[in-house]
N, C-alpha and C positions, 0 to 999 in steps of 0.2 A: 355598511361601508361598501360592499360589493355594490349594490345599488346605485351608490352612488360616483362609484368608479366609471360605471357604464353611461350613466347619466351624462358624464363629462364627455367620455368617450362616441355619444351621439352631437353634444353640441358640436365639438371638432369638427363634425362631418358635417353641420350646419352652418359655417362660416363665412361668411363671403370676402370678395378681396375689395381691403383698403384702399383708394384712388391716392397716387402721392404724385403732387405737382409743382412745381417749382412757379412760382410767382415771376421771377425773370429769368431771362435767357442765361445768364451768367452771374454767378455767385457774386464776385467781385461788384455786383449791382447793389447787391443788400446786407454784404458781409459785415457785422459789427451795427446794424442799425437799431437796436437795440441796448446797446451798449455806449454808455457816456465818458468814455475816456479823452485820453490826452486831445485827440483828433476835433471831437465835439466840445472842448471845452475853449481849444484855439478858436474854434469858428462862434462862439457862443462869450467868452468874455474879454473884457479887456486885455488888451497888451501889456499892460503891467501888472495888472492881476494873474494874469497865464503864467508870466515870469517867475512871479512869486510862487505860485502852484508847482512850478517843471521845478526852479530851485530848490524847493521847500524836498520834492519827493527825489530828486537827484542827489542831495546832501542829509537824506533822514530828519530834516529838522520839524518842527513842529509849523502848523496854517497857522498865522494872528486870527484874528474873531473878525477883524474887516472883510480877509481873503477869506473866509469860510462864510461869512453870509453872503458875498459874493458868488459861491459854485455855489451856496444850497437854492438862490435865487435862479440862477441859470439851471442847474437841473430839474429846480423843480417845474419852471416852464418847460421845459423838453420833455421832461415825462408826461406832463399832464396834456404836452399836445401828443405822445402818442398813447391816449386813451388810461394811462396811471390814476387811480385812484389814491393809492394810498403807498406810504413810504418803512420800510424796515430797514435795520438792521440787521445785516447775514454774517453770521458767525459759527465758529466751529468748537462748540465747548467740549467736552473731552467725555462723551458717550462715542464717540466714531463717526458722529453726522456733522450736519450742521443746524442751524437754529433761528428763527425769525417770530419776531413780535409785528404785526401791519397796525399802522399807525394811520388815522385818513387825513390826506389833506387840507379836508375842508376842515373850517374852524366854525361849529354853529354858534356861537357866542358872537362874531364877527361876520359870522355869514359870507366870508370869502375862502379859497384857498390861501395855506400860507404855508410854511415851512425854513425856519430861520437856521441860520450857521450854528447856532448852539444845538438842535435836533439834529444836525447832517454829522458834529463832529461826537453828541454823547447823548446816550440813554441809559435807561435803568433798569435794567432785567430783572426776575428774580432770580437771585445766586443762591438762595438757600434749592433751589428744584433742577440744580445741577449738580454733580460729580466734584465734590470739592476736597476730597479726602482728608477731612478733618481738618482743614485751615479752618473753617468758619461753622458757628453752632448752627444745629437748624433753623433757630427761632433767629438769625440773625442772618436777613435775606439781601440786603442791599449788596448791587454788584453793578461792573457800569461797563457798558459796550463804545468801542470809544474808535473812528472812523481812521480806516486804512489807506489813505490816498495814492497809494500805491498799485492799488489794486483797483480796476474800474468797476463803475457803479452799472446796473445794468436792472430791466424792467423783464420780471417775470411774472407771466400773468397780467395782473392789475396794479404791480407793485413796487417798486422803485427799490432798489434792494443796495442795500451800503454794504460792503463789506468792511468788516470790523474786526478787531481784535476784541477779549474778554476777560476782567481782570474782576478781583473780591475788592470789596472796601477797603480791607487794608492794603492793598498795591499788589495782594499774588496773581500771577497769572494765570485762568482756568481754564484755559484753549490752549489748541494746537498751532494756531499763527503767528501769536506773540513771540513764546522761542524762535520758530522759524525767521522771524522779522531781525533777531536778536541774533543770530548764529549769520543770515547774512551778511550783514552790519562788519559780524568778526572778521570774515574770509574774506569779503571787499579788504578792508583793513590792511590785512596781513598778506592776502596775496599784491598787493598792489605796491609794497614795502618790498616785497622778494624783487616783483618786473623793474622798480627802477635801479634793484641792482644793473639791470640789462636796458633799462631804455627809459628816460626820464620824463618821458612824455607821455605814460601813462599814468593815469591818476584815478582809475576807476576798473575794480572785476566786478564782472555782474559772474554769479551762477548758476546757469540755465539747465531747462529738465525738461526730460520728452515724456508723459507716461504711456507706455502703452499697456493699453487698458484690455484684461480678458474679461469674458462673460460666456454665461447660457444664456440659451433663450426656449423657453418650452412654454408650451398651449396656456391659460389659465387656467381653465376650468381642469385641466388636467392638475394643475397644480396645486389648486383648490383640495382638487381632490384628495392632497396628500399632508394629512397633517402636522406631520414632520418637517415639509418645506416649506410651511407655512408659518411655524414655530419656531424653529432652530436654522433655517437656511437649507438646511439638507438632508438627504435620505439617512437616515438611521438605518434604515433596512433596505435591503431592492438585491436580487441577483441580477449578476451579470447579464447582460442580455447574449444569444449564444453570436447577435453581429457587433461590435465595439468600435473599436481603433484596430483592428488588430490588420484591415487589409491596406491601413497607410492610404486611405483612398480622402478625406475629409480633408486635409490639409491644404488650403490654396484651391478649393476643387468651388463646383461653380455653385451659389449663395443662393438656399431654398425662395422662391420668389415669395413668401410669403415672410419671411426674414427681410430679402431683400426691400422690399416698400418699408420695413419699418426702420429700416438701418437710413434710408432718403428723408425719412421722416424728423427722425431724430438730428439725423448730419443737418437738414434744412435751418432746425430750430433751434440747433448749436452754434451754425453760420451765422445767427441774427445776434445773437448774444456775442459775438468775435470770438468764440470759441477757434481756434485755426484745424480743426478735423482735416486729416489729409490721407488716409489709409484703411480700408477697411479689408477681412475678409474671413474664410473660414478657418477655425484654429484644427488641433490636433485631434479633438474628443469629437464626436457626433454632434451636433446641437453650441459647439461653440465654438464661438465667435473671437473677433481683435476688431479694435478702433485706436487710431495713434492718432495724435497730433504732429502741428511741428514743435520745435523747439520755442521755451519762451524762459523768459525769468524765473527762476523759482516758485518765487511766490503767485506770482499772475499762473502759474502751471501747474500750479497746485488747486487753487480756487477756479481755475477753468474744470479740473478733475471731478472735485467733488460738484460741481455745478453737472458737470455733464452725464454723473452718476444718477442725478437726479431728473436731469432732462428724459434721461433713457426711461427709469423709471415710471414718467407719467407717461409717455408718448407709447408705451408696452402696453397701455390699457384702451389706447383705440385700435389698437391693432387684437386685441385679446389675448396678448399673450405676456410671459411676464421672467420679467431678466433678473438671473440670479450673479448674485455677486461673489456668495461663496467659495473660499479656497478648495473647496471640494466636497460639491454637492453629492456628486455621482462616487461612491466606492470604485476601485480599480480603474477608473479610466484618468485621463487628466486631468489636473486639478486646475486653478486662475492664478494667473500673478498680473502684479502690478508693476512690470520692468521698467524699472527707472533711469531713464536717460543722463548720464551728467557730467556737466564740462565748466567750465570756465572762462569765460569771454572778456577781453579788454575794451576798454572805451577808442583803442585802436584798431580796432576789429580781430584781435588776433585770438585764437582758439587756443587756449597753450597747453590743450593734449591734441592737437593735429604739428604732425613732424613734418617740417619744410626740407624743402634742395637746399638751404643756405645752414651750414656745418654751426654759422654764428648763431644762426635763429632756433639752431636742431638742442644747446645749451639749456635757453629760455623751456622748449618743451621737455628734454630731461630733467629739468630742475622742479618742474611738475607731477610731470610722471611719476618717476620715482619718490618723490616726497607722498604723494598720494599710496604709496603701495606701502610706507612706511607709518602711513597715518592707521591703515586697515590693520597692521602687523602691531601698531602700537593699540590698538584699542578695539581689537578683532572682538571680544565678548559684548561690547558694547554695539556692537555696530549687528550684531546675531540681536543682541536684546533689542534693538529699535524696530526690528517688525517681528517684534514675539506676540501673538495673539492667539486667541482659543482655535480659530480657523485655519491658521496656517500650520500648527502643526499636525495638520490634518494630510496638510502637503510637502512640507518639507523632509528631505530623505529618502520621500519617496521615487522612484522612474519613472519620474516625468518634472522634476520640479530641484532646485540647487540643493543641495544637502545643507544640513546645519549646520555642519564644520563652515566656515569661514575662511575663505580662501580667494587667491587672486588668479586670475587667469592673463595672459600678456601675447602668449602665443610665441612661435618659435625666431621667428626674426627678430622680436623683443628680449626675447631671452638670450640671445646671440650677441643681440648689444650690449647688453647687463654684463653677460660675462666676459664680455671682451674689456667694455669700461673698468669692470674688478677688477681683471688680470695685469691690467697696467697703472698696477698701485703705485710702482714707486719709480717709474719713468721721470727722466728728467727733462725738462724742456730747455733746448737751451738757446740763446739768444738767435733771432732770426727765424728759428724753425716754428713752421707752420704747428701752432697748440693744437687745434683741432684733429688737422691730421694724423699728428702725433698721439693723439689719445683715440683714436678711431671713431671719435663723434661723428665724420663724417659718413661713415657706415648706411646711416639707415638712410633708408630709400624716400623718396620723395611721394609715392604714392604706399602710405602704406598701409590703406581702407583695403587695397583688395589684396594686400599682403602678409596683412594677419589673421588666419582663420577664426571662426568663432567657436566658445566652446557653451554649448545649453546647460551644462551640468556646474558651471562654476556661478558659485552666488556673485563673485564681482569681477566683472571680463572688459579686459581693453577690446575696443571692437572697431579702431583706427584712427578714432578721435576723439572716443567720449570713454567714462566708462558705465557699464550698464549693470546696477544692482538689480541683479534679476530677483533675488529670494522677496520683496516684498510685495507681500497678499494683496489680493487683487481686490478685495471691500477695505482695505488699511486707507487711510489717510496719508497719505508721501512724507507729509509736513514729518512726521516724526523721527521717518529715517532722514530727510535730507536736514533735520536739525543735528543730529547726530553728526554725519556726514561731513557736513560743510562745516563746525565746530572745530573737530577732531584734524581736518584739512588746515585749517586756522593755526590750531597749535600746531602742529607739526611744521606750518612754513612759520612761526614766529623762532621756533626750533632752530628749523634751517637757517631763517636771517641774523641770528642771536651767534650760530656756530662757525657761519662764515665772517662776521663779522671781526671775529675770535682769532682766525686763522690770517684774515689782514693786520691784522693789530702786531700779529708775530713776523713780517714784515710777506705774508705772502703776497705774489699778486694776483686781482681777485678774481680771474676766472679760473686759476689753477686753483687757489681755494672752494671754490664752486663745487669744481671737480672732487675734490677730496673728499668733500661732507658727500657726495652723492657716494661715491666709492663705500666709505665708512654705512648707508643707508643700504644699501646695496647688500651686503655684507650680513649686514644686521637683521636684514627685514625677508631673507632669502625662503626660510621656511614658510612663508604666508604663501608663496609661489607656485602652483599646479597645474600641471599642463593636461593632467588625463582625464579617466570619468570619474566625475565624480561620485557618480553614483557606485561603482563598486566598493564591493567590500575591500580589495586592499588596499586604494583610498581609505575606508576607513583604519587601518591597524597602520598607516602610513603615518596620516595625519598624528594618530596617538605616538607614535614613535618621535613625533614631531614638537609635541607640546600642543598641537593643538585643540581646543574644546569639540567635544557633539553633543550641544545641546538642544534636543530632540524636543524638549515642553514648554512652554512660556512661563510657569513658574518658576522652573529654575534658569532661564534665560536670563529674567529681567532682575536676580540677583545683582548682576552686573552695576548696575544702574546705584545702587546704596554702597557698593565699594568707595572708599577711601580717593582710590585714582579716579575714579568717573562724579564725583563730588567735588574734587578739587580741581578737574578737567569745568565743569559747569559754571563754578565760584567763579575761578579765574577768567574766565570771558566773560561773566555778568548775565548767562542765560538763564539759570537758576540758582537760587538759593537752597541750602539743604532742608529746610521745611518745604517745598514748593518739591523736589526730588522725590519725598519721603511720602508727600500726599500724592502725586502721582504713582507712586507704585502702589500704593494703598488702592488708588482707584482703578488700576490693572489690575490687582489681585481680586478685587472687589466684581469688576465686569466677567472677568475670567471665570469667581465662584458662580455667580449668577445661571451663565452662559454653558457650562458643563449643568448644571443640576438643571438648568431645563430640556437639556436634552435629555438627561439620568431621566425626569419625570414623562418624558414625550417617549421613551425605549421603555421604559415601564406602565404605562397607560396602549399604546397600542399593542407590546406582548400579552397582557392580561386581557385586555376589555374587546381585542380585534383579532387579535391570530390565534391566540388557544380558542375560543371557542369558534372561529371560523374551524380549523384544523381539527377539533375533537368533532363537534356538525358532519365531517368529511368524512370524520375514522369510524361514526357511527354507521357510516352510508355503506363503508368498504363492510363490518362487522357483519350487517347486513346480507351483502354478497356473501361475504365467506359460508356465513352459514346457510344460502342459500347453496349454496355451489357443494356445500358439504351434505346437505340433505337429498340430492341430487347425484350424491358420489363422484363427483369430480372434485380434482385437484384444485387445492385452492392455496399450497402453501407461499405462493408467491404475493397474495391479497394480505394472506396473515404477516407475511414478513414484513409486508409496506405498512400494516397496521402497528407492528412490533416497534418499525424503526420511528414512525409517528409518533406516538410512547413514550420513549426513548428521548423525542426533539424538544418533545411538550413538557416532559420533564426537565429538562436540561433548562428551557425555557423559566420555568416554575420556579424553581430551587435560586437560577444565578439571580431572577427579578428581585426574588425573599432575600435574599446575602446584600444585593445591591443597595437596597433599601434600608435594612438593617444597615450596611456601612453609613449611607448616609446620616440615618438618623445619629450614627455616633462622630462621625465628624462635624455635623451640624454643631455642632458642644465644644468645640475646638475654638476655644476664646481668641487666638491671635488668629488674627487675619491673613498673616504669609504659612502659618502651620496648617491654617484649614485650607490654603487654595493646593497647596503641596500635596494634601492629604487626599483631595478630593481627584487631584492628577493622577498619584499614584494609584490610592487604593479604591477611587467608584471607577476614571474613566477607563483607564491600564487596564485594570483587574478584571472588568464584567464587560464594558461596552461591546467589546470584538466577541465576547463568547456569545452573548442572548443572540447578536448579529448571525455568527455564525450558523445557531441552530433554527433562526425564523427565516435564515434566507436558505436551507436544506428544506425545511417544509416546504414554502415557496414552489418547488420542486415538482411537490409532491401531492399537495393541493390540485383539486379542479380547476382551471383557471376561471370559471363562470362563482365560484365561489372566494376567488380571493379578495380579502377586501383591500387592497393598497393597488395602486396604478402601478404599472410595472414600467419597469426601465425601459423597454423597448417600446412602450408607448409614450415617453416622458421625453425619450430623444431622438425617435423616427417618426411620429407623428405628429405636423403641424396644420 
């Protein structure tokens, strides 16, 4: 292993630099030409077939078989004149990736290209060699990929790629897009039923999302080197290195040029595909990195994501280096998130969490605001369980990353309006007098992006016009929180429209109604509210005084999910059914078992077969000395003590590996599948992971370093 540490450690020094050039002078030349959307399809088919397509995907309705052999005709000339051989469908089944079968154009029975509307709108995967958590037997494979027109089609590689949704024979959905597709649907719906209490020209909310995406970025062959990063995502072991984060010097600072050509590289081959890349630079740890976009629709913002997770991915190997997506690769330094940008947008352009100069329009954004803060308050354990996964609790709670508690952040000028709007519950309006001014709605300020501080430590923070879920891991799929999300936003303004509706009825009039249900929301939804760190502990004994949850592990997060209220939340908007609820957590608890016992076996395989006998090789060499240095009568009690406490680590080592092992094999036997992932939380990762850590990264120490066999941190994220 040492050998091969060095090994790597020579190629490094052998690298040369990557050439990155830009084909035209300005982006705007090439941006999206790769990519067959809206724009390619006006210049590419008829005018009433187009109509058909913008209508079809503007009102969710289904393509006829006409209009679908129609675009599958026109695209497949477009891709085949740029070099496309052959056509997939891209989908995102419920392992955390996504998924592609290439299908070739040509047809050698006919001897021409072809590709008709019934291939562009459905295929037939196997569903049995997916994650289906017991909807469907093994031996019972049929599953059908079935086209997202919503989302554009776009050529990777040689391949004409459809994004699709993924369902089982029987109609359940096995993907991450379908909800998503289903939960926007709801919140268009319901938020658009709120706006025309206030403006009846609106007839359409789209829900839009910025991700901003973390990573590392470290050598390959250094990575190679590291079998734990290879296996699990991340270092099981590595000490500190003694340089870190600690001098605040990485942050925005200027981007290693050998980073930098791979960041032009990837941004180039993201431009082509309309990816919209618009921010890059260095994050808070050593070695990582940020890339934002702008803002786009959900959905399209989501499959730009996982698109561009993959882009980076391939485009890391001509550079020789390779990007890690894990919530936390690196122990003690900071971990990745996936900060999710989200707001709401009308077909009138109106943003209805940015607060206007006009007291009448500042309404329309409280009646948002606050329903949102009410949505978090209402269904906070759910909205924790939508990015619970093996990797993020790796980071959550920790300093540097939102704690588990679930909490809203709003900032002080917000919180000033709240309590002024509370305070003047029972104010009377009376004829003539200005309503607004009379409830203080006119208060908030016109610019108030650079009026509300931000806070890093709250999982969901107003931040002046959107709000920003920061706790979501940074290898997650979005789709899952913003299904969640934008659901729960749903109900809460069908809520709102049902209660003000309520209060008219009783003869109020309806913006003082408005008011009241916000006042009542306010009121009710106060304890979700935190303005501090949240990372302290008296945050946490706060929140407990509070009723708040901290849930710290993803098996017990994602309990949430099979309660009563987050099944009859699901039912009632038509996203899941409670078989489809019950196999998805099955298959969370399923990825989760998997994913802890490969690292149990990658901390048990490099403690035994790499660092004891690296470490006892060493303690032989010191033995060595001592009694050399003792036959010679000098002091040698300072060899023996290092010998002793080696000992000591190698035991420590030995014993927690044997308990670890042994736990496992006895959970292994643990017939239900939410007892075993439980078991395996509490008592393999909890109980042993941090101790064997502990003791093989004090060896670490103590070892030669010409004899260690693991890459060390400070070569993992100072050396590129």
């Amino acid at each position: 292993m040492a050998k091969l540490r060095f090994e790597a450690l020579n190629k490094l020094n052998e690298r040369g630099k990557v050439r990155v050039e830009m084909a035209y002078p300005k982006v705007s030349e090439f941006f999206g030409e790769n990519s067959f959307g809206m724009k390619q399809m006006l210049g590419s088919l008829a005018p009433a077939v187009y109509k058909k397509v913008s209508e079809a995907i503007k009102n969710h309705d289904k393509i006829d078989e006409e209009t679908a052999d129609a675009v599958a005709s026109a695209a497949k000339s477009w891709a085949i004149s740029k070099g496309a051989t052959h056509f997939s469908h891209w989908f995102q089944p419920l392992t955390g990736g996504t998924a592609e079968k290439h299908d070739s154009f040509f047809d050698a029975l006919s001897g021409i290209e072809k590709f008709k509307g019934s291939e562009l709108v459905q295929q037939e995967p196997d569903a049995s060699s997916f994650p289906s958590g017991g909807i469907r037997s093994t031996f019972e494979a049929r599953g059908y990929t079935a086209w997202d027109p919503t989302s554009s089609m776009f050529i990777y590689g040689k391949t004409l790629c459809i994004p699709t949704v993924f369902v089982s024979y029987t109609g359940e959905t096995l993907d991450t897009k379908s909800p998503l597709l289903k939960a926007l649907k709801v919140v268009d719906k319901a938020a658009t039923k709120v706006c025309q209490l206030f403006d009846k020209d609106v007839n359409k909310v789209v829900a839009s999302l910025g991700c901003e995406q973390e990573y590392f970025v470290v050598d390959r062959a250094l990575y190679l080197a590291r079998p734990d990063l290879v296996m699990t995502g991340r270092t099981v072991f590595g000490h500190a290195p003694a340089r870190g984060q600690q001098l605040d010097d990485h942050y925005f600072g200027s981007i290693p040029s050998r980073v930098y050509d791979f960041m032009k590289d990837f941004e180039i081959e993201c431009w082509k595909l309309g990816i919209p890349l618009r921010t890059r630079h260095n994050e808070v740890a050593p070695s990582q990195f940020e890339v934002a976009p702008l803002f786009e629709e959900v959905n399209a913002a989501n499959d730009h994501n996982q698109l561009l997770m993959d882009v980076m991915n391939r485009v890391s190997e001509r550079h020789d280096l390779q990007v890690l997506f894990h919530e936390k690769p690196f122990s003690r330094l900071n971990g990745s998130g996936k900060h999710n940008n989200w707001s709401l947008i009308t077909n009138t352009g109106v943003n209805l969490f940015a607060p206007s100069s006009s007291a009448k329009d500042n309404l329309l954004f409280l009646t948002f605001f606050v329903t949102a803060i009410k949505a978090v308050h209402e269904h906070a354990d759910l909205l924790r369980a939508s990015i619970a996964t093996a990797g993020n609790d790796f980071r959550l709670g920790a300093n540097e990353a939102p704690p588990a508690i679930m909490s809203v952040f709003i900032g002080k000028q917000m919180t000033a309006v709240l309590d002024e709007l509370e305070k003047k519950g029972n104010v009377k309006v009376e004829k003539g007098e200005n309503m607004y001014m009379k409830l203080g709605i006119d208060q908030i300020p016109e610019i108030i992006l650079d009026a509300t501080d931000r806070n890093r430590t709250s999982p969901f923070a107003f931040t002046g016009n959107k709000f920003e879920f920061r706790a979501v891991g940074s290898s997650d799929n979005s789709a899952t929180a913003m299904t969640v999300l934008n659901v729960i936003m749903a109900d809460q303004l069908t809520h709102f429209y049902g209660e003000v509706n309520k209060e008219i009825e009783k003869g109020t009039e309806k913006r003082l109604a408005i008011v009241n249900v916000l006042r009542k929301y306010i009121k009710e939804s106060k304890n979700i509210r935190f303005e501090g760190d949240g990372y302290s502990e008296e945050w946490v004994k706060e929140a407990e005084k509070r009723g708040l949850n901290n849930i710290k592990t993803m098996p017990h997060a994602i309990e949430s999910y099979l309660s009563k209220k987050s099944v009859d939340l699901f039912e009632r908007h038509g996203i899941f059914n409670k078989k489809e609820i019950e196999a998805r957590n099955e298959i969370k608890l399923e990825g989760y078992l998997k994913k802890v016992q490969i690292e149990a076996r990658v901390i048990g395989d490099l403690a035994m077969n790499h660092i004891i006998p690296t470490a006892i090789s060493y303690q032989n060499k010191l033995i060595k000395n001592a009694n050399g240095l003792k036959g010679l009568g000098v002091d040698n009690t300072a060899v023996v003590g290092t010998i002793k406490e080696m000992g000591a680590l190698i035991e420590s080592i030995k014993v927690n590996v044997d308990k670890m092992i042994d736990e496992r094999r006895r959970v292994n036997k643990i017939p239900d599948t939410e007892k075993r992932a439980h078991a395996y939380c509490d008592e393999v990762k909890e109980k042993y992971f941090d101790k064997i850590r502990y003791a093989v990264d004090k060896l670490e120490l103590l070892v030669d370093d010409e004899d260690w066999p693991l890459v060390k941190y400070r070569e993992l994220l100072f050396l590129r």
